[in-house]
Backbone as numpy.savetxt, mean C-alpha at the origin, in Angstrom:
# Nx Ny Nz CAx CAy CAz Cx Cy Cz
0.30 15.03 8.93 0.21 13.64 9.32 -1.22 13.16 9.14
-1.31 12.49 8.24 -2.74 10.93 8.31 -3.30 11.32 9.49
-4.64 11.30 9.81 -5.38 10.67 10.67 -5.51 9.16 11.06
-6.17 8.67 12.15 -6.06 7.17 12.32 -7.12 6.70 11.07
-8.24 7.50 11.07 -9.23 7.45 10.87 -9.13 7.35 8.26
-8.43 8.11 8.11 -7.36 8.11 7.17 -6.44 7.17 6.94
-5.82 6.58 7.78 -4.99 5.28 7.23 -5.90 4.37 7.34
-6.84 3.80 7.78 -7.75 3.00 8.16 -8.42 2.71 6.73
-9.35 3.76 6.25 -9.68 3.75 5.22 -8.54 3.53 3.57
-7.64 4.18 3.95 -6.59 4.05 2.60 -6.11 2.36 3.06
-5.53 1.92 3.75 -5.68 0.13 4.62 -6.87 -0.45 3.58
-8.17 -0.45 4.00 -9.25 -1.07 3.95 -9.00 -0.92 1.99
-8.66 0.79 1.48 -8.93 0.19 0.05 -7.75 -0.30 -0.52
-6.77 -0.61 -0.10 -5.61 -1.33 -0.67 -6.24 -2.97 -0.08
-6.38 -3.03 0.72 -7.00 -4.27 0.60 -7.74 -4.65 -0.21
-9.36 -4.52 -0.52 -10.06 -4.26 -1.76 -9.09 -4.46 -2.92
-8.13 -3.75 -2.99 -7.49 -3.65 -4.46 -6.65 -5.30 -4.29
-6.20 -5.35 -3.25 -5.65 -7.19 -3.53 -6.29 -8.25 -3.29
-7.73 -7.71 -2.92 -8.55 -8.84 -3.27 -9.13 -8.67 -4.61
-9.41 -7.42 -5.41 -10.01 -7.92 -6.46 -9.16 -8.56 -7.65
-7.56 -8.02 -7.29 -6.34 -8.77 -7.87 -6.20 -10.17 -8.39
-6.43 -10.47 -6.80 -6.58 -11.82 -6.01 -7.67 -12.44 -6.99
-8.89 -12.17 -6.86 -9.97 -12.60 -7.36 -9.97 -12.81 -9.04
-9.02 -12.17 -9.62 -9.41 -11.90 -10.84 -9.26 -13.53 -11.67
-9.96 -13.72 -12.75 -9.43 -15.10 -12.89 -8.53 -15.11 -14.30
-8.16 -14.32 -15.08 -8.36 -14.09 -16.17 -6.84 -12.98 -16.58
-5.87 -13.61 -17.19 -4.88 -12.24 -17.36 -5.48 -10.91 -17.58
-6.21 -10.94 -18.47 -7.28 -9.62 -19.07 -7.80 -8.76 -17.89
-8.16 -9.90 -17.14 -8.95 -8.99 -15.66 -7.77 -8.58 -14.79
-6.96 -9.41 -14.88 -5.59 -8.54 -13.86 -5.82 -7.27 -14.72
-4.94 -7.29 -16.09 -4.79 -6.18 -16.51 -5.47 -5.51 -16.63
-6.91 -5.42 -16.76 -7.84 -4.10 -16.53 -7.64 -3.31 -15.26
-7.09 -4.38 -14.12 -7.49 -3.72 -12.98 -6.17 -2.63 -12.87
-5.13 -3.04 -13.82 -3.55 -2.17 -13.16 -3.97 -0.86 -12.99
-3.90 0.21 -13.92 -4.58 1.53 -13.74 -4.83 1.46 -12.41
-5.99 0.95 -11.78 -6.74 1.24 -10.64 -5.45 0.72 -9.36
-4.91 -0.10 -9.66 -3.87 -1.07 -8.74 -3.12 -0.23 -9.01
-2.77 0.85 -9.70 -1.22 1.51 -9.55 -1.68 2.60 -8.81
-3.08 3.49 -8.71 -3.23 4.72 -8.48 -3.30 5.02 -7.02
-3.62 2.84 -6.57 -4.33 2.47 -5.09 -2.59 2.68 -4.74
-1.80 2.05 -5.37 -0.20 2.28 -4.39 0.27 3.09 -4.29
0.00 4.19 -5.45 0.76 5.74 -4.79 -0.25 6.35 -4.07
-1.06 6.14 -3.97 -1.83 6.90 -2.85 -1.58 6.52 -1.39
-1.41 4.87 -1.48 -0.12 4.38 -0.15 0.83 4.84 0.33
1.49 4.72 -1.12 2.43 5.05 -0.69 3.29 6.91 -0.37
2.12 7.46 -0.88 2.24 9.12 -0.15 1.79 9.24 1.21
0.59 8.29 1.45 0.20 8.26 2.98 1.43 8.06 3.78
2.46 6.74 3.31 2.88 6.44 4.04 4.27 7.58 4.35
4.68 8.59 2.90 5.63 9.24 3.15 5.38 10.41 3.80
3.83 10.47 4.11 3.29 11.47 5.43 3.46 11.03 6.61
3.64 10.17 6.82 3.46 8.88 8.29 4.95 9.26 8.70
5.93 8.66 7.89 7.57 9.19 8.42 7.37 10.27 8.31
7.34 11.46 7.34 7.31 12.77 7.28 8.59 13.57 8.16
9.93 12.52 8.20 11.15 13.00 8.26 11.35 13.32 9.92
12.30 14.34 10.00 12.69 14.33 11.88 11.78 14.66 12.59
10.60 15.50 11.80 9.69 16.34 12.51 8.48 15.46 13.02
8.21 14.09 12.49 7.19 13.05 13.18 8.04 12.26 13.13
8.85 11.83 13.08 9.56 10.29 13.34 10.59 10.87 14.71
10.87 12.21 14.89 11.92 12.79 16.32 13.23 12.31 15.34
14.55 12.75 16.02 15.79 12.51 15.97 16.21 10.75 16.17
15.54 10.57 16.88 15.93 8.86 17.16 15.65 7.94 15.88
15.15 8.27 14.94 14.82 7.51 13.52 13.51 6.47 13.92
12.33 7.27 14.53 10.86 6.00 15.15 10.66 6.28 16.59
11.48 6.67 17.30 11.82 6.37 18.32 10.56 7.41 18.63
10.20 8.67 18.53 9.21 9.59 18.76 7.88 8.91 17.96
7.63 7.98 17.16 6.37 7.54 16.90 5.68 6.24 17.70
4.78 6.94 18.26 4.04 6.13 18.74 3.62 4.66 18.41
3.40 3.39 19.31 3.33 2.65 18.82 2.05 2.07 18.22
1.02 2.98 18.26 -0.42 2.55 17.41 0.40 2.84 16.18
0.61 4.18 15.67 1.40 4.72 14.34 1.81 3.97 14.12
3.01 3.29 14.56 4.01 2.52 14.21 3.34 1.11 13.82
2.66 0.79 14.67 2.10 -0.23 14.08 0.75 -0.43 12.40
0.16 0.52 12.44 -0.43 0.86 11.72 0.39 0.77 10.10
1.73 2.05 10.42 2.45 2.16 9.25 3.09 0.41 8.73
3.42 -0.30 9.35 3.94 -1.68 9.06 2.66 -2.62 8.59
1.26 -1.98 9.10 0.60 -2.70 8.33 0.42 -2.65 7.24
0.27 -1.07 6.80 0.15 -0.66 5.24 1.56 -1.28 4.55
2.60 -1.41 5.26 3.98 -1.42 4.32 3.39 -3.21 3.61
3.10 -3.93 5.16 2.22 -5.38 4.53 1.69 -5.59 3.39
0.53 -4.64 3.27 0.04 -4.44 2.34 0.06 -4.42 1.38
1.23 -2.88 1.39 1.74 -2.56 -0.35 2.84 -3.50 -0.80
3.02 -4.52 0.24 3.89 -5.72 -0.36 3.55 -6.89 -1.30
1.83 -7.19 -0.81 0.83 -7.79 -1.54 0.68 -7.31 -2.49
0.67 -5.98 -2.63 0.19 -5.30 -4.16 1.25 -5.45 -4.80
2.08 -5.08 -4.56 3.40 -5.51 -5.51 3.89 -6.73 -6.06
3.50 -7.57 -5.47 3.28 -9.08 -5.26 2.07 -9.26 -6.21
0.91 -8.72 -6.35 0.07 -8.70 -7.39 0.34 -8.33 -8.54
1.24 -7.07 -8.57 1.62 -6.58 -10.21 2.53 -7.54 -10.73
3.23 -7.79 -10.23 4.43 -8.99 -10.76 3.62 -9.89 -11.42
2.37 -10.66 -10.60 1.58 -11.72 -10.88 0.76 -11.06 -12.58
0.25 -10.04 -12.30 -0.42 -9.62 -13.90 0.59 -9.36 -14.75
1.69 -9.65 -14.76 2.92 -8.86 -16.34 2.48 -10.31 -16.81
2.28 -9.67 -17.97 2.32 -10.87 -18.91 3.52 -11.61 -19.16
3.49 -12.76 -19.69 4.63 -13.63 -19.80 5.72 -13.18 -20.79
6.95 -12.83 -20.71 7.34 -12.91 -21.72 7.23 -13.93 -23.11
7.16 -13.50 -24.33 7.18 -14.20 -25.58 8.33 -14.66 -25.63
8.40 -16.23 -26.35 9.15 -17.36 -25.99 9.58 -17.38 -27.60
């Protein structure tokens, strides 16, 4: 299981990654950044499949054994990697017409 101290930081650089998304002005600059924007979401998103990490941290109740800092924490990152995804959509280039 993540540390607090570990999601905090993986948080802070998925953020970074949808602001420089965010920021970019330029299709070119989205797309330079994907590489870096794809490597930032699986690294999320393994954090986050450490965070459930199945009956043995989530208990039998499906959450019910995770605490609610955890719990809250994990819904922030899910926030997150919703923005990023929300960013890649935004860099695909247009389809040709």
């Amino acid at each position: 299981m993540p540390s607090t101290a570990q999601m905090d930081a993986m948080m802070k650089s998925m953020q970074e990654m949808h602001d420089k998304m965010s920021t970019a002005k330029t299709p070119e600059e989205r797309q330079a950044l994907m590489n870096e924007h794809m490597k930032t979401m699986q690294a999320g998103m393994s954090m986050m499949g450490q965070m459930h990490g199945g009956r043995g941290a989530m208990g039998p109740a499906g959450g019910m054994g995770m605490g609610h800092d955890l719990m809250s924490k994990r819904m922030d990152m899910m926030e997150i990697m919703m923005q990023m995804m929300v960013d890649r959509e935004a860099a695909r280039p247009s389809p040709a017409k």
